[in-house]
C-alpha positions in Angstrom: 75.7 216.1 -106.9 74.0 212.8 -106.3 73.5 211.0 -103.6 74.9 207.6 -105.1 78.2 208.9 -106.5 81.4 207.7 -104.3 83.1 211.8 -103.9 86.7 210.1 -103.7 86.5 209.2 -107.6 83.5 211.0 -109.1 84.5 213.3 -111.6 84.8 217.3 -110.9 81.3 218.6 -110.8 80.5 222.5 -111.9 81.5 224.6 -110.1 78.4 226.7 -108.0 80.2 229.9 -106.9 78.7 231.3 -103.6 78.4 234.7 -103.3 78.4 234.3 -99.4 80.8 231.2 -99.2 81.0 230.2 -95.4 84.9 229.4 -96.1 87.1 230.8 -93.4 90.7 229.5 -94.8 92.0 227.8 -97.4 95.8 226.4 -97.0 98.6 225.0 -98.8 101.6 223.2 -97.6 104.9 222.5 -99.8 107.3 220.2 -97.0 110.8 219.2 -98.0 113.8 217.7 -96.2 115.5 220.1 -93.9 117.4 223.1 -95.3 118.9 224.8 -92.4 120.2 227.7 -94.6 116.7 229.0 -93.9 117.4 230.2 -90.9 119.8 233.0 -92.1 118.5 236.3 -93.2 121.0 236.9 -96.4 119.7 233.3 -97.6 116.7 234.7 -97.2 116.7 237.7 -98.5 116.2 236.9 -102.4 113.4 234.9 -101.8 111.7 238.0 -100.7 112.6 240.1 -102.9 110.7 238.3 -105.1 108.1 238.0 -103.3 107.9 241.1 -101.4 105.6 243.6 -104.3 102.8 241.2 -103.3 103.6 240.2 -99.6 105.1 243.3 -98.5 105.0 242.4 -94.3 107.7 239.9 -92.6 107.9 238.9 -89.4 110.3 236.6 -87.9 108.8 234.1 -85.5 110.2 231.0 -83.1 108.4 227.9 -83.6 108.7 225.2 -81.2 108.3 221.5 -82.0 108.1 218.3 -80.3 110.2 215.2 -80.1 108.2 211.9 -79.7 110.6 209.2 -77.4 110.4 206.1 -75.1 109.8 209.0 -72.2 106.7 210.3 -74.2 107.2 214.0 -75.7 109.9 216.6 -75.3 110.6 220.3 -76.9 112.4 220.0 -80.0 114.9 222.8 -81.1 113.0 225.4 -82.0 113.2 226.8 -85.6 112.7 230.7 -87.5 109.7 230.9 -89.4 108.8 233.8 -91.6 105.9 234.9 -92.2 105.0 237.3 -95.1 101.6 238.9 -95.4 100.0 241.5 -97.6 99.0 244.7 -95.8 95.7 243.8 -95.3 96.4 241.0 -93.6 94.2 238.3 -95.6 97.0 236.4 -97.4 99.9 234.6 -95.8 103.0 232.9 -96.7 105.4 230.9 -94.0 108.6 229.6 -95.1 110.7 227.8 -92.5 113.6 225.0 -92.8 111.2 222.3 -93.8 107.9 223.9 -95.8 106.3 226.4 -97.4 102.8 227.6 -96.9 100.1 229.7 -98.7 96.9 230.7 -96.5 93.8 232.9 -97.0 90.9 234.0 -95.6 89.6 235.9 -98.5 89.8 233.2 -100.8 88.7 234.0 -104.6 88.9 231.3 -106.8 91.3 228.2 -107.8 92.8 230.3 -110.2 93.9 232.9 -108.2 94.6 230.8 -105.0 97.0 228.4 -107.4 98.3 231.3 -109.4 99.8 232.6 -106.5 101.0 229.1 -105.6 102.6 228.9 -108.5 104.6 232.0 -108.6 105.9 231.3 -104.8 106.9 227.6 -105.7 108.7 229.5 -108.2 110.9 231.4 -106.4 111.2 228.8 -103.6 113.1 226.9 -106.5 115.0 229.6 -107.2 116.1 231.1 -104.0 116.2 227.5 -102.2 116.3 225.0 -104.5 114.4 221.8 -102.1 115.0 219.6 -105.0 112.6 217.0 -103.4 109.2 217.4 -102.1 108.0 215.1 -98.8 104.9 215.8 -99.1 102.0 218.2 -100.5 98.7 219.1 -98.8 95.7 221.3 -99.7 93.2 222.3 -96.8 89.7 223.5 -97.1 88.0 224.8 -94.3 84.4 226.4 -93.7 82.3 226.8 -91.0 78.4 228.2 -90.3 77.4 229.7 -87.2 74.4 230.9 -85.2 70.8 229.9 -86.6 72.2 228.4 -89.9 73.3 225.5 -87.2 70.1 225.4 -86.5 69.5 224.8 -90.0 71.9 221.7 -90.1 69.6 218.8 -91.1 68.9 220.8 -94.6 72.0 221.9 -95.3 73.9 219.0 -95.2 73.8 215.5 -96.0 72.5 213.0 -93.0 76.2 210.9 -93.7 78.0 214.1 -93.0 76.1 215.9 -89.9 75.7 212.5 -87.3 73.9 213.6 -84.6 73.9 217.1 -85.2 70.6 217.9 -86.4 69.0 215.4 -84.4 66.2 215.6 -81.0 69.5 214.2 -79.1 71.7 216.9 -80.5 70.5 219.5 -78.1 72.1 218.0 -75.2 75.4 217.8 -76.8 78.1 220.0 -75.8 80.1 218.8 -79.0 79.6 216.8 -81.8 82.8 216.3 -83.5 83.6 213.0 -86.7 86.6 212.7 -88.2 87.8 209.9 -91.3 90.8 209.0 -93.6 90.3 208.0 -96.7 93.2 206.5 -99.0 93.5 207.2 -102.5 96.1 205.5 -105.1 98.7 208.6 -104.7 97.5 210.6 -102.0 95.1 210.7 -98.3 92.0 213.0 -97.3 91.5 213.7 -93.7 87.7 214.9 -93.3 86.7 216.3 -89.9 83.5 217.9 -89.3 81.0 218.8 -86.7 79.2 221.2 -84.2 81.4 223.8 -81.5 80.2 225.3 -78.8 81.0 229.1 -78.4 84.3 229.7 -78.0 86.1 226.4 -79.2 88.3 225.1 -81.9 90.1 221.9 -82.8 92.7 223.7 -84.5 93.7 227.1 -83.0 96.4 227.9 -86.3 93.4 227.2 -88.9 90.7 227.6 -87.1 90.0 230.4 -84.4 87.4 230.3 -82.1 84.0 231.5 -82.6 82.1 233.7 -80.7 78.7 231.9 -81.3 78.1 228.4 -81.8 79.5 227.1 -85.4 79.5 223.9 -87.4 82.8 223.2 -89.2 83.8 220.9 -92.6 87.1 220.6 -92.5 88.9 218.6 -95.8 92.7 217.6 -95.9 94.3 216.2 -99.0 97.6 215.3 -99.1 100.5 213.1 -100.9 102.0 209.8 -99.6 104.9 209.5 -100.6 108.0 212.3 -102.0 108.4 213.0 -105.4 110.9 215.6 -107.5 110.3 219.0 -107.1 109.0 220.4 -110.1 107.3 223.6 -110.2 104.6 222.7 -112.9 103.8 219.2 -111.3 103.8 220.3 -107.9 100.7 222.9 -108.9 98.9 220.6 -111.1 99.0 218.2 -108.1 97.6 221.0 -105.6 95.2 221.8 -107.7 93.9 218.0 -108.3 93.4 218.3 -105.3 91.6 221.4 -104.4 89.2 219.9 -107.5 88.9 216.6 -105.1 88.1 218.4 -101.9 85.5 220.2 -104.0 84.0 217.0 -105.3 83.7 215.4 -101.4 82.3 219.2 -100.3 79.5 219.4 -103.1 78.8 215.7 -101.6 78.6 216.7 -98.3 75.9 219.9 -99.0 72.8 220.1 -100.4 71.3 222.3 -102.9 69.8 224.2 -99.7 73.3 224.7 -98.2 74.7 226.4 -102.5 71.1 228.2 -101.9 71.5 230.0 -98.7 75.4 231.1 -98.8 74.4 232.7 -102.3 74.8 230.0 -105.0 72.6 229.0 -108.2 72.8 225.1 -108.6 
């Protein structure tokens, strides 16, 4: 991709597939306004049913938010999520009162990741009927580790790595960037940077590695709610998958599709 194109509104580029993608999860998040039925088995029940031939494991979890006040922050009521996996482990959907979420770390393609999408968004119409949706967000997330940080300054583009990559960058402990960007419709939160062994910014995307790793972490997400409409609602997610694409073939080079198995 070059160097001069602006990634926020450059059109899709081909797609390189790498055989050896450093991509350790890829998420989606439908949020709506509160349905509280959620928390009750039967309501839940037909939603897994239909569901359940694909993502055959539930587990019922507490989550615990946080209330922000004059006083600073407080424990909020805490809410059931459930969490459905396959047997394997590698695909997850969460449903709780307020969202619904599809994650993988054995990501495939956009076709399969948003085919799946679809056919959950599908039944969350059917079984809970949201009727609006608050907001939509599609997360990317890959990360290199051992001598391929090493490796930095020909993998990615100066813009993107700072100071990793640099004389200085051997005395840092962590090297860490992170922007917004605003589109028309929607925002992309872009973080990326070197970790030392052991740490993470995000412990429920991203866990810790046991060597030292680099991460590129891209966020899209809507601004505003719209209707909830099943075919809208995966056209949008998958705009923006394409997007996040665009902004992570800007951020690599040719080296970077080269050594994790691409032909670009």
């Amino acid at each position: 991709m070059s160097a001069t194109a602006d990634p926020l509104i450059a059109p899709l580029p081909a797609e390189v597939p790498l055989k050896d993608a450093p991509l350790v999860r890829v998420i989606a998040q439908l949020r709506f306004p509160e349905v509280l039925s959620v928390e009750q088995r039967d309501f839940v029940a037909p939603f897994q049913e239909a569901i359940r031939s694909t993502y055959s494991v539930l587990r019922q979890e507490q989550t615990q938010g946080l209330l922000l006040g004059p006083g600073g922050a407080s424990p909020a009521k805490p809410h059931i999520a459930w969490r459905f996996s396959d047997a394997a482990g590698h695909w997850r959907v969460s449903l709780t009162p307020e969202f619904l979420a599809l994650e993988t770390t054995k990501y495939v393609s956009r076709g399969d990741f948003f085919g799946r999408l679809k056919v959950l968004a599908e039944a969350l119409d059917e079984h809970i009927e949201p009727g609006q949706l608050d907001r939509l967000g599609v997360r990317y997330i890959d990360r290199i580790t051992g001598e391929a940080v090493d490796d930095i300054a020909r993998l990615v583009r100066p813009e993107v790595r700072g100071i990793t990559g640099t004389i200085a960058a051997k005395h840092a402990i962590h090297a860490l960037s992170e922007s917004m960007f605003e589109l028309p419709d929607a925002r992309v939160l872009a973080r990326w940077g070197f970790l030392p062994p052991g740490a993470t910014v995000d412990p429920a995307a991203i866990e810790p590695a046991e060597e030292k790793s680099w991460i590129l972490d891209l966020d899209m997400f809507s601004a505003a709610p719209v209707p909830f409409v099943v075919d809208r609602v995966v056209a949008e997610a998958q705009r923006y998958a394409e997007r996040v694409y665009t902004i992570f073939r800007w951020a690599v080079t040719d080296e970077f599709l080269l050594r994790y198995g691409g032909k670009p």
